[in-house]
C-alpha positions, 0 to 999 in steps of 0.5 A: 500500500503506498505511505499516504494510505498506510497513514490514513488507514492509521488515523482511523486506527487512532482515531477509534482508540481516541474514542475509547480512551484519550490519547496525546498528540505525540502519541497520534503523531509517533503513530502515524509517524510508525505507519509511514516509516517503513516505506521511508527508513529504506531510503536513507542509506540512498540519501546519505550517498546523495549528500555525503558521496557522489549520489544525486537527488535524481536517483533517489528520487528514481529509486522510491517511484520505481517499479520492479526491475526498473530501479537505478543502479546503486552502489552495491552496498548502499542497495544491500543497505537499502534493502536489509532496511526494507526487510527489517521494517517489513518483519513481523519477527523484528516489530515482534522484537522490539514491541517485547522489548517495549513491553518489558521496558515500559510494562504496558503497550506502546501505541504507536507501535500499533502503526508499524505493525498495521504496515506490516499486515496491510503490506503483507496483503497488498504487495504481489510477488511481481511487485516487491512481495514482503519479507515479513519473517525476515531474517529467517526468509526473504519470500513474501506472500503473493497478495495483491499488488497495491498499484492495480487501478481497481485496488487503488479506486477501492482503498481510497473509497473505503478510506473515504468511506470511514472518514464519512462515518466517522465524522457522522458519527461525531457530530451525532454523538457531539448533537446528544 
């Protein structure tokens, strides 16, 4: 799923937890931040050769709009870089780690994680083995499930109606809850 619908799919997430129980701001901003990131980490090893090697914007502009098959040439350890961190923020067994490590650390669930780990599920789904299937037991495996690939036209239409869809009915069901 591309990064803006990650994000929206999270604001409805928090926005139904919001309901039940108050959250902060930085809560809600480190949430949708975790759904978004994913999709971005992956590209700062091609920024850093951008801005401290002989890369350019072009090709890191290139490399995030590009397709299988069709990325631009890397230096081969900023692409494994590039592609280990994919892997990572993609992996149900890393998010699984941190958020014990989490757990036992802060005694309770951090939120926010809830927006990576809705990345992870949506992805896993939403990306086809002919468009960047994902590794989600990395390391133990690089294959991904072959689900649909999130840029067919009648997925996109679809997605964006059900988005729009539940923001209506939420924003319906406030102003009614808001009128009693």
């Amino acid at each position: 799923m591309d990064i803006v619908a990650h994000t929206l799919w999270a604001a409805v997430g928090v926005t139904l937890i919001h309901r039940r129980r108050p959250l902060s701001r930085s809560t809600v901003l480190a949430t949708l931040g975790l759904a978004a990131l994913p999709d971005v980490i992956h590209l700062l090893p091609i920024a850093g050769w951008w801005l401290l090697a002989d890369g350019s914007f072009s090709v890191l502009w290139a490399y995030a709009m590009a397709v299988p098959g069709q990325e631009p040439v890397l230096p081969p350890l900023v692409g494994a870089w590039s592609h280990h961190l994919h892997c990572a923020m993609h992996s149900a067994p890393i998010a699984g780690l941190v958020s014990l490590g989490l757990w036992w650390l802060r005694r309770t669930l951090w939120i926010p994680l809830l927006g990576w780990w809705s990345h992870i599920v949506v992805d896993v789904f939403t990306h086809s083995a002919d468009y960047y299937a994902v590794p989600v037991l990395y390391p133990f495996t690089q294959r991904g499930f072959d689900g649909i690939a999130w840029t067919t036209p009648w997925f996109i239409a679809l997605n964006y109606a059900a988005l729009a869809a539940v923001g209506i009915g939420l924003l319906m069901s406030r102003k009614r809850a808001d009128r009693c």
